[in-house]
C-alpha positions in Angstrom: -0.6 206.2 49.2 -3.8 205.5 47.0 -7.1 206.4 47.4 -9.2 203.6 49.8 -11.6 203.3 46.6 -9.2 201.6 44.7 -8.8 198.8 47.0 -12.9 197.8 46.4 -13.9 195.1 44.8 -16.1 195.0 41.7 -17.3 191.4 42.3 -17.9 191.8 45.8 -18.9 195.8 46.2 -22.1 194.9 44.1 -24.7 195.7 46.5 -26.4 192.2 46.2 -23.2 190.3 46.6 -21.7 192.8 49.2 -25.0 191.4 51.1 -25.2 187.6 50.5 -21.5 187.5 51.7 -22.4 189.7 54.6 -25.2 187.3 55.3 -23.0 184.3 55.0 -20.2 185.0 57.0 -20.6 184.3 60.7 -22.9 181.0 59.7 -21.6 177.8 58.0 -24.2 177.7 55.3 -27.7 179.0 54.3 -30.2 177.1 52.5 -31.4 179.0 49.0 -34.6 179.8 50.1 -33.8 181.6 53.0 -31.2 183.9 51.3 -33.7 184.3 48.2 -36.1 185.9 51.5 -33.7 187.5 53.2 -32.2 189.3 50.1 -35.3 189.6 48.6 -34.9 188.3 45.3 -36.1 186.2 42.7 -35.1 183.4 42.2 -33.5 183.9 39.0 -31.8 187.1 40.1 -30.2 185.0 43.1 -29.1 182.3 41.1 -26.7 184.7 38.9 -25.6 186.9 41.7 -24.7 183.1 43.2 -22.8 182.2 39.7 -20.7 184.8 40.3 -19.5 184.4 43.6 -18.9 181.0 42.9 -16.7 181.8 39.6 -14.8 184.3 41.5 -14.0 181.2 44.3 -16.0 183.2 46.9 -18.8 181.1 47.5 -19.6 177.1 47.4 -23.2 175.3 46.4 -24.3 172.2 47.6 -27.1 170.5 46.1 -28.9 167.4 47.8 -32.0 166.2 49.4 -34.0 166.9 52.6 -36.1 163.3 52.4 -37.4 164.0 48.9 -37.2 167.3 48.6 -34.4 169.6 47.1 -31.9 171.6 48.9 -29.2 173.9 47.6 -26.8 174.4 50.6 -24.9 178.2 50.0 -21.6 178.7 51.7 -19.0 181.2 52.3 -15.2 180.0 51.5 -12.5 181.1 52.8 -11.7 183.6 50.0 -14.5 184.5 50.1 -14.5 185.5 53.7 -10.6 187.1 52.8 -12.4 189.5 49.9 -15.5 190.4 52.4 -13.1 191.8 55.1 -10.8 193.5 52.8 -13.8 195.2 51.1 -15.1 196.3 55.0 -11.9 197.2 55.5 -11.4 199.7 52.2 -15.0 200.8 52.7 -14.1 202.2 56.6 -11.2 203.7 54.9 -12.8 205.7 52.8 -15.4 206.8 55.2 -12.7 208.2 57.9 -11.3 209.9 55.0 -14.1 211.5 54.1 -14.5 215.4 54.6 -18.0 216.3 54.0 
């Protein structure tokens, strides 16, 4: 058997990422600027952690309109969801075996 820490996930473990999928998850989407608030980020900095979720097929953006201002729409996808319960999952692991 192998050691719980070698079933975490670089791309999601990130402690920014680990949170913007956490705060996806039970919700169908979340507008930018309330993620960017509840993370407490810059702009910027939310974008890339964003950019890479989405690469990895974890996350989906949707950009439109609310009358004539601009929305980006962030949602989890189903991978996404897959790789966020694995890394809970490996993460309990390797706090039940943990001695100290």
């Amino acid at each position: 058997m192998t050691h719980p820490v070698t079933r975490i996930d670089d791309t999601v473990h990130q402690r920014v990422r680990l949170g913007i999928l956490a705060l996806l998850d039970p919700v169908k989407s979340v507008d930018f600027t309330r993620l960017r608030d509840e993370m407490g980020l810059t702009d910027g900095n939310l974008s890339r952690h964003l950019q890479v979720l989405e690469a990895a097929g974890f996350l989906s953006i949707d950009k439109g309109f609310d009358g004539r201002k601009p929305r980006t729409w962030v949602s989890i996808t189903r991978d996404g969801r897959k790789a966020l319960h694995k890394e809970i999952a490996a993460l309990r692991e390797l706090i039940a075996s943990y001695d100290g």
